[in-house]
MMTF fields as JSON, N, C-alpha, C and O atoms, coordinates in Angstrom:
{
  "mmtfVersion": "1.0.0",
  "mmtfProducer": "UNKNOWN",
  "numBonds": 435,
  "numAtoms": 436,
  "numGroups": 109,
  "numChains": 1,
  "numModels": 1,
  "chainsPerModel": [1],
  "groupsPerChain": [109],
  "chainIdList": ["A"],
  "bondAtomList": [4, 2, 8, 6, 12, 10, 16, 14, 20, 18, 24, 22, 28, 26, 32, 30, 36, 34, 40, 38, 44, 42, 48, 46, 52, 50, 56, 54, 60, 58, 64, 62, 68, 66, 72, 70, 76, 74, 80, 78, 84, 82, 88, 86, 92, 90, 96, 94, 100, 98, 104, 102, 108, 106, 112, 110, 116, 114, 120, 118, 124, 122, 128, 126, 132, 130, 136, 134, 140, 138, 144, 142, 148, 146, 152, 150, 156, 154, 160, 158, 164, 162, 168, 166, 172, 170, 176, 174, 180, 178, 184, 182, 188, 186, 192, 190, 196, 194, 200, 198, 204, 202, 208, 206, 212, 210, 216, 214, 220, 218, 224, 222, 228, 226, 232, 230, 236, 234, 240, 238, 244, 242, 248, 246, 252, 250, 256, 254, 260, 258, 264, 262, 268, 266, 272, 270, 276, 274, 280, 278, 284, 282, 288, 286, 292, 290, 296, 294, 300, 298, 304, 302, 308, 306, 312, 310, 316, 314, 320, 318, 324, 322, 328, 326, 332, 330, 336, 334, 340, 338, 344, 342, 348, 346, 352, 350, 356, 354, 360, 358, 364, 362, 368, 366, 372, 370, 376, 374, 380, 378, 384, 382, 388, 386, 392, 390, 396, 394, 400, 398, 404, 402, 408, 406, 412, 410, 416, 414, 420, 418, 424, 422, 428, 426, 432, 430],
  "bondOrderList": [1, 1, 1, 1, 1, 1, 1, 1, 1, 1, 1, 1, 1, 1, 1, 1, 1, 1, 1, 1, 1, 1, 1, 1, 1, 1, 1, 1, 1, 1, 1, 1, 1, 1, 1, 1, 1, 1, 1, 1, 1, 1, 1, 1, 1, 1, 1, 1, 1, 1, 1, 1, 1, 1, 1, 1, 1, 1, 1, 1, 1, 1, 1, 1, 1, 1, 1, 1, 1, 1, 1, 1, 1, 1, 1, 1, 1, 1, 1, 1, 1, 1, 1, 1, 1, 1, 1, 1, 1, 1, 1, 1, 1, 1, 1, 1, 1, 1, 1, 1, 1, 1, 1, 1, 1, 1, 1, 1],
  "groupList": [{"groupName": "UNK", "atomNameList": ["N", "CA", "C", "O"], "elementList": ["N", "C", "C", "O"], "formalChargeList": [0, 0, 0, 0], "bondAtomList": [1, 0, 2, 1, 3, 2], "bondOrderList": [1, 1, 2], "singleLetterCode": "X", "chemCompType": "L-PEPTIDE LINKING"}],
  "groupTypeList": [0, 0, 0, 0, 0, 0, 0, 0, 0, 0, 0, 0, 0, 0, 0, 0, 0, 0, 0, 0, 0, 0, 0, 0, 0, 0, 0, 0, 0, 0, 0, 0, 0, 0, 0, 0, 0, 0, 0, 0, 0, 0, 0, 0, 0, 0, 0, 0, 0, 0, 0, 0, 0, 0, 0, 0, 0, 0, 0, 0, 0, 0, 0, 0, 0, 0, 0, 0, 0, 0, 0, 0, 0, 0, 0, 0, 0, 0, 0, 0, 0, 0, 0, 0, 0, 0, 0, 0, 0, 0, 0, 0, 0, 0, 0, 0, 0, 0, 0, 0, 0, 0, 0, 0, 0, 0, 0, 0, 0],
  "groupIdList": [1, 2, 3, 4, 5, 6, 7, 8, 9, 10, 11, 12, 13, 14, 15, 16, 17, 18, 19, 20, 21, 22, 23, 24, 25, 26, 27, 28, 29, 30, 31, 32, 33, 34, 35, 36, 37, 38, 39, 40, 41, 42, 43, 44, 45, 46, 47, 48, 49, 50, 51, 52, 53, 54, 55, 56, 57, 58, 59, 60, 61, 62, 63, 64, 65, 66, 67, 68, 69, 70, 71, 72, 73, 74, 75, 76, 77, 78, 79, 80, 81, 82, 83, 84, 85, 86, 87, 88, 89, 90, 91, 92, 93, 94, 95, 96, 97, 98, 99, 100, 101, 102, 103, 104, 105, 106, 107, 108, 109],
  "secStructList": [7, 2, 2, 2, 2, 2, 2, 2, 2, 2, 2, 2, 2, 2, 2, 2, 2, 2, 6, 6, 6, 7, 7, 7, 7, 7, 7, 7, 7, 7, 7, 1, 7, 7, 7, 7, 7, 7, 4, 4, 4, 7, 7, 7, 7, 1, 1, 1, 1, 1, 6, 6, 6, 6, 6, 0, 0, 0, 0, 0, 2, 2, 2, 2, 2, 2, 2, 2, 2, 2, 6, 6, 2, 2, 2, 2, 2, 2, 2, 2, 6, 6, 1, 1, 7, 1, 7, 7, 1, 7, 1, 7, 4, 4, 4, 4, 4, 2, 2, 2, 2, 2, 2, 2, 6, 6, 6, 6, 7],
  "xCoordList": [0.826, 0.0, 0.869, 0.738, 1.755, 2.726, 3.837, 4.494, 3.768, 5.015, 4.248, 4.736, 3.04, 1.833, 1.467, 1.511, 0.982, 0.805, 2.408, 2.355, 3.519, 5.365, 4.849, 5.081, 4.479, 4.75, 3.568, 3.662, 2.433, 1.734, 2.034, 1.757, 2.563, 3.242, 4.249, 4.645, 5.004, 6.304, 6.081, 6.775, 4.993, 4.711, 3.99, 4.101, 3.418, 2.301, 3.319, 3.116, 4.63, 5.462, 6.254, 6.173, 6.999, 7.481, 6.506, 7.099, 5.342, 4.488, 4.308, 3.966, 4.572, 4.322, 5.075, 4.772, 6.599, 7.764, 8.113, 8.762, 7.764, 7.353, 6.933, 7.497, 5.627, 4.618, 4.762, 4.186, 5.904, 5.876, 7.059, 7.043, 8.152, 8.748, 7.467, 7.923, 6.49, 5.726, 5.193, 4.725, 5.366, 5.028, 3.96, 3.883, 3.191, 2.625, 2.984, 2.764, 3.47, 4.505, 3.088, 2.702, 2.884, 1.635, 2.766, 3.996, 2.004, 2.203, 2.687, 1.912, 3.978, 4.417, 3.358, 3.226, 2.759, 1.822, 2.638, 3.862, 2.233, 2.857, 2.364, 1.244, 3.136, 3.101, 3.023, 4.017, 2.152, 2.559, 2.261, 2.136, 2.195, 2.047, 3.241, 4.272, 3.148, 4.048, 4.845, 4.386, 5.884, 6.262, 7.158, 8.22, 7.047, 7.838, 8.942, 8.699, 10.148, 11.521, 12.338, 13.022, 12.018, 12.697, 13.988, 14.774, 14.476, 15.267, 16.93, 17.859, 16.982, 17.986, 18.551, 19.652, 17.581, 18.113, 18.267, 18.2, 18.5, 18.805, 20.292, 20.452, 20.977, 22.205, 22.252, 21.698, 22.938, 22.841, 24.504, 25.402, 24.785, 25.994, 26.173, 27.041, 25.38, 25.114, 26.309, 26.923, 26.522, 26.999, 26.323, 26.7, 25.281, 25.048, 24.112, 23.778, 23.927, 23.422, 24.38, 24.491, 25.18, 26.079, 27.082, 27.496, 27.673, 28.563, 28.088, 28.773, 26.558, 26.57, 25.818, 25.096, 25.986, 25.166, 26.729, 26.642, 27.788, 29.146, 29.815, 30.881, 29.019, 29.487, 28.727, 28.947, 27.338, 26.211, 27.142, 27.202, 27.834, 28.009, 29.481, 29.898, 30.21, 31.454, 31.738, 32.78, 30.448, 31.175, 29.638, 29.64, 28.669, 28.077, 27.233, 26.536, 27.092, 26.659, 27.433, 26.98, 28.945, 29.688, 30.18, 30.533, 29.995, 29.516, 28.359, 28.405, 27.466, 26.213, 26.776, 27.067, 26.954, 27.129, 28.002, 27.752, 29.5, 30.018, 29.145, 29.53, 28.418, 27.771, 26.92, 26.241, 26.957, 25.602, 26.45, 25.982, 27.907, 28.085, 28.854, 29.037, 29.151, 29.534, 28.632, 28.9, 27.128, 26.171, 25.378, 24.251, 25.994, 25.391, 24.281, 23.521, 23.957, 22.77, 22.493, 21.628, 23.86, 24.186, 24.591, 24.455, 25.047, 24.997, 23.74, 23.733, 22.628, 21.627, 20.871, 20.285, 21.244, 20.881, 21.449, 20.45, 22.556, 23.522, 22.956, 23.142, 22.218, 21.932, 20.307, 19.975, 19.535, 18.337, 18.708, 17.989, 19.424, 19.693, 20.34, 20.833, 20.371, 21.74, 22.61, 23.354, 23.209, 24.917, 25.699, 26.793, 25.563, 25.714, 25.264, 24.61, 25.633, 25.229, 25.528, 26.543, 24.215, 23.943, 22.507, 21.474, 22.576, 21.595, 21.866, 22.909, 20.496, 20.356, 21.044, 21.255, 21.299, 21.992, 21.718, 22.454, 20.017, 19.472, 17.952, 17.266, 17.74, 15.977, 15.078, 14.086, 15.289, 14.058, 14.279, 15.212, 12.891, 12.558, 12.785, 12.968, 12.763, 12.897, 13.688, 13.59, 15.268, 16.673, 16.885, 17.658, 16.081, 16.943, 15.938, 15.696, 15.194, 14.358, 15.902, 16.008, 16.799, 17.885, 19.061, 19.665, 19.015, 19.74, 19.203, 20.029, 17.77, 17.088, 17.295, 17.745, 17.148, 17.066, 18.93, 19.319, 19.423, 21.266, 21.157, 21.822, 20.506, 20.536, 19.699, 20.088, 18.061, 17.737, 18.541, 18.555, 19.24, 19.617, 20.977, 21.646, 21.523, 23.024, 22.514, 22.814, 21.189, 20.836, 19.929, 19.127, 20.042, 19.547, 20.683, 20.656, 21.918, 23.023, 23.388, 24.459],
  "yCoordList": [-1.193, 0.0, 1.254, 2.275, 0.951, 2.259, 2.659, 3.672, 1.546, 1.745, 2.359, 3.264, 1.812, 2.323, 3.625, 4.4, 4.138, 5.571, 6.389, 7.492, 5.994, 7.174, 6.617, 7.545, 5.94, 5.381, 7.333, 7.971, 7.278, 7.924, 9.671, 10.56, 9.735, 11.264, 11.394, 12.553, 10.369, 10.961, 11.051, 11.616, 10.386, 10.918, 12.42, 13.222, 12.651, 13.506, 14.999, 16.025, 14.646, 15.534, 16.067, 17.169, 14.995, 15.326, 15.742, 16.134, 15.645, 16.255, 17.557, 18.418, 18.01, 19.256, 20.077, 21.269, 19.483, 20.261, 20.267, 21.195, 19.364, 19.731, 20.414, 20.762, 21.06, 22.063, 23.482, 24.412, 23.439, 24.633, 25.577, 26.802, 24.827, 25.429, 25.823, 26.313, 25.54, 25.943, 27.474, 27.78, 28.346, 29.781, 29.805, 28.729, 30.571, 30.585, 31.805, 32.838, 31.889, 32.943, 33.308, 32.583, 35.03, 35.25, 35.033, 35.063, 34.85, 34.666, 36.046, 37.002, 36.164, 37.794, 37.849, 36.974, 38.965, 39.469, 39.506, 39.551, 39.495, 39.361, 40.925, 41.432, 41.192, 42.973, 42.772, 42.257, 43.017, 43.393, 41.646, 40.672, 41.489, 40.689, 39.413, 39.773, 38.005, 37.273, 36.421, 35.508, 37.018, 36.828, 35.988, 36.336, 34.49, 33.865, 33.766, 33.676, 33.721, 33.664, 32.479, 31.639, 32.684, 31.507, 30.837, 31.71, 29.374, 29.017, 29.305, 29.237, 29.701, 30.263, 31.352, 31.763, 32.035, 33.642, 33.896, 34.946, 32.447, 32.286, 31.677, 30.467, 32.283, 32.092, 31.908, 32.736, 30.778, 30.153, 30.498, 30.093, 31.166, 31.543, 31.645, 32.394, 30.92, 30.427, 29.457, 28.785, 29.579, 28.299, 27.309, 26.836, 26.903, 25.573, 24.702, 23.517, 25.464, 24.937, 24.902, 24.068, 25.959, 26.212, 25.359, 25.159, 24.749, 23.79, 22.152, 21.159, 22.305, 20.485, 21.024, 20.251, 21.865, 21.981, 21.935, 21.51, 22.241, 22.18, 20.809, 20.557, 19.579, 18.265, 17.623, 16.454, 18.395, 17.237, 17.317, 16.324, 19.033, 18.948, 18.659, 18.658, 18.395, 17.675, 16.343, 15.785, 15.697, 14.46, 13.56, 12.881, 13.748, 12.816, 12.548, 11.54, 13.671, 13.358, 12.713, 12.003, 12.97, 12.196, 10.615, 9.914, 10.392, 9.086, 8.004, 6.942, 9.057, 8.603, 8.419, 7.236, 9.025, 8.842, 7.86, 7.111, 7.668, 6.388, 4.942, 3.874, 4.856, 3.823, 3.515, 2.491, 4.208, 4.134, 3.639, 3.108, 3.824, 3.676, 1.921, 1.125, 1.61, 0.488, -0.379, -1.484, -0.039, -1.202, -1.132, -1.623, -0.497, -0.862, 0.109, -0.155, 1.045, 1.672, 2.751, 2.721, 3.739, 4.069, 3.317, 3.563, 2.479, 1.559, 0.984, 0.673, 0.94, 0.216, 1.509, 1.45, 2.637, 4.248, 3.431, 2.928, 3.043, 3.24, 1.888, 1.732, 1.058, -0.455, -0.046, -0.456, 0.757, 0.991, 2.101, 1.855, 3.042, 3.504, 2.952, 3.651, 1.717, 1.001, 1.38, 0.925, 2.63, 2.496, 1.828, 2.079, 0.648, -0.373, -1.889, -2.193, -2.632, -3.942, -4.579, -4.362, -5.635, -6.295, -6.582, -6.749, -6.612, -6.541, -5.626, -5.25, -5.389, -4.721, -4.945, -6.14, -4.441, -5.082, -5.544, -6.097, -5.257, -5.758, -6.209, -6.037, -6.863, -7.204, -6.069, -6.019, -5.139, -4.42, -2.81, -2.046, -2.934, -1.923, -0.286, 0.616, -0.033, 1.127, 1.415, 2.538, 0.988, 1.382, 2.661, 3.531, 2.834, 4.323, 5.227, 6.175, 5.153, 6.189, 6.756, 7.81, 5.659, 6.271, 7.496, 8.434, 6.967, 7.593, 9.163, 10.047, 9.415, 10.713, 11.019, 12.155, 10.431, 11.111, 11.881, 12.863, 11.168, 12.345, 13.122, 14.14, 13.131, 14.509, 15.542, 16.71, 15.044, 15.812, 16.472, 17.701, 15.878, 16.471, 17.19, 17.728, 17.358, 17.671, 19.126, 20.008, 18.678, 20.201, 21.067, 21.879, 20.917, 21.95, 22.329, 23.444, 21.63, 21.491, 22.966, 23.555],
  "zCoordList": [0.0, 0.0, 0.0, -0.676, 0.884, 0.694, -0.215, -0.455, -0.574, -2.032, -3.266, -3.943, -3.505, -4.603, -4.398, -5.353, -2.921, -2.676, -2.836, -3.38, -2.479, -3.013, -4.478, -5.253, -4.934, -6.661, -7.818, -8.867, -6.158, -6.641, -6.509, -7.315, -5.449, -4.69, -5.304, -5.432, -5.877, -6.691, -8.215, -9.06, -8.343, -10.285, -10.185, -11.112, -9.26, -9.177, -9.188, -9.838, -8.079, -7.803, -9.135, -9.678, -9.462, -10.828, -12.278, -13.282, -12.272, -13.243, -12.77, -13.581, -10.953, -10.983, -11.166, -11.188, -11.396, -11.504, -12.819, -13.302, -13.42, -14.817, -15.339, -16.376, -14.934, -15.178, -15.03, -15.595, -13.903, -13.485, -14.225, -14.1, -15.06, -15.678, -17.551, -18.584, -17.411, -18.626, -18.231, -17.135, -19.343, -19.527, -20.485, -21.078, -20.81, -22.154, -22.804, -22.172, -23.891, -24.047, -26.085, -27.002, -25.642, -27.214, -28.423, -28.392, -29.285, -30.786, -31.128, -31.122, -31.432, -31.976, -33.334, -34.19, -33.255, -34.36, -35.957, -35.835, -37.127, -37.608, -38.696, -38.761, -39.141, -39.854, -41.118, -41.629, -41.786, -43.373, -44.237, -43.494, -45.492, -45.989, -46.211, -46.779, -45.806, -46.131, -47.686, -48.373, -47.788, -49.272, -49.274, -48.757, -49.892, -50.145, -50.67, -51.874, -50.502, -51.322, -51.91, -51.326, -53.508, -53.978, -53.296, -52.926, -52.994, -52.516, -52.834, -52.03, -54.51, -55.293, -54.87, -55.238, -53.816, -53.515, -51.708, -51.07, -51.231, -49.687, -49.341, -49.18, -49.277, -48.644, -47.157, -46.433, -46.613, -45.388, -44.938, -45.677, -43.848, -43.694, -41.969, -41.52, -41.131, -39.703, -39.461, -40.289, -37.792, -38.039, -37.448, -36.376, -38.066, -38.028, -39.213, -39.222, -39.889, -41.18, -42.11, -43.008, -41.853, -43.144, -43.112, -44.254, -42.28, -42.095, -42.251, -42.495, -41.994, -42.42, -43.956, -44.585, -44.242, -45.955, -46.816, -47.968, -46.454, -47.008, -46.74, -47.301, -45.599, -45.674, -46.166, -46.484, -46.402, -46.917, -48.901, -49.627, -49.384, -50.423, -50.918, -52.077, -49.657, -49.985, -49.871, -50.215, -49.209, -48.241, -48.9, -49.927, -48.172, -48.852, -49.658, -49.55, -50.943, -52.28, -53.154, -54.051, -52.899, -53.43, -53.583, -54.532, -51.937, -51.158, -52.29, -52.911, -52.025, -52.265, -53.824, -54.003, -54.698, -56.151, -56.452, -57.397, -55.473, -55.81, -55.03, -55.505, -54.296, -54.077, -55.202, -55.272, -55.876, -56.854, -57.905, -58.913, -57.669, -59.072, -58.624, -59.545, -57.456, -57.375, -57.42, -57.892, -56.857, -57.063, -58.437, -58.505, -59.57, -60.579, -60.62, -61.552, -59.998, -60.197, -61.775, -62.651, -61.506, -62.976, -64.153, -65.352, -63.616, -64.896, -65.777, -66.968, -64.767, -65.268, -66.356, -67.437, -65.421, -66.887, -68.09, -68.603, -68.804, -69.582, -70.695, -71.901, -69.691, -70.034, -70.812, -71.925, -70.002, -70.427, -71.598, -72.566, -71.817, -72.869, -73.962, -74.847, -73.957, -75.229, -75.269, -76.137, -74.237, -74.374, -74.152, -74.658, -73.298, -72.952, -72.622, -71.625, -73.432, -73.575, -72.209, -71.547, -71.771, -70.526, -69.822, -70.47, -68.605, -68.048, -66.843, -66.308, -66.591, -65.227, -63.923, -63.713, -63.342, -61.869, -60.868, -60.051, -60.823, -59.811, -60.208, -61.216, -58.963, -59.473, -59.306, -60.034, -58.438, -58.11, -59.264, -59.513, -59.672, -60.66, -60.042, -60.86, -58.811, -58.252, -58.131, -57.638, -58.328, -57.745, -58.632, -58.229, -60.081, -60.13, -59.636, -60.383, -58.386, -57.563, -56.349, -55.721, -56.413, -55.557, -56.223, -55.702, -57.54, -58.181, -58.575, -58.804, -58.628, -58.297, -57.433, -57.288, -56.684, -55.126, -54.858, -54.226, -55.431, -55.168, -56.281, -56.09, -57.622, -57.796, -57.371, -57.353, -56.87, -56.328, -55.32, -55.374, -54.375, -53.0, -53.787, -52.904, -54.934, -55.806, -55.291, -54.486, -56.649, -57.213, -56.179, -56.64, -55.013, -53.685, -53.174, -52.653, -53.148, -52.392, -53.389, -53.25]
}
């Protein structure tokens, strides 16, 4: 009985000390009309975006492009175009959804 009632005084305690660091802090109003800015015209120069956006574009798109190129993924471009005689490299029909996906992430980088 008494271990169940501290089981109950000490959750109760810590939810209240929990609580009590909560503020409710208003919504800064916002002025004037909101205008979107193409992504082409945002330069990131923080430090903390700007430094993993310079490893995401040194370190692992490049990564990513030689994996692609060791498992055959670009190759299978080269195979479906007749530049190259063979077969595919793998069974599953989606693998060049990976190979989009690093230029998508190239061409944001």
């Amino acid at each position: 009985m008494f271990r169940y009632l501290g089981r109950i005084i000490l959750t109760a305690g810590l939810g209240l000390y929990l609580l009590s660091g909560c503020t409710h802090k208003p919504v800064p109003e916002i002025k004037g009309p909101i205008t979107a800015v193409p992504f082409t015209e945002v330069t990131l120069t923080d430090s903390f975006w700007a430094p993993r956006l310079k490893l995401n574009h040194d370190v692992t798109i490049p990564i990513a492009i030689h994996q692609s190129e060791i498992t055959g993924r670009i190759k299978n471009f080269e195979v479906a175009g007749h530049l190259t005689k063979g077969t595919f490299s793998s069974i599953y029909p989606f693998d060049d959804s990976d190979v989009y996906k690093i230029i998508e992430g190239a061409s944001y980088s």
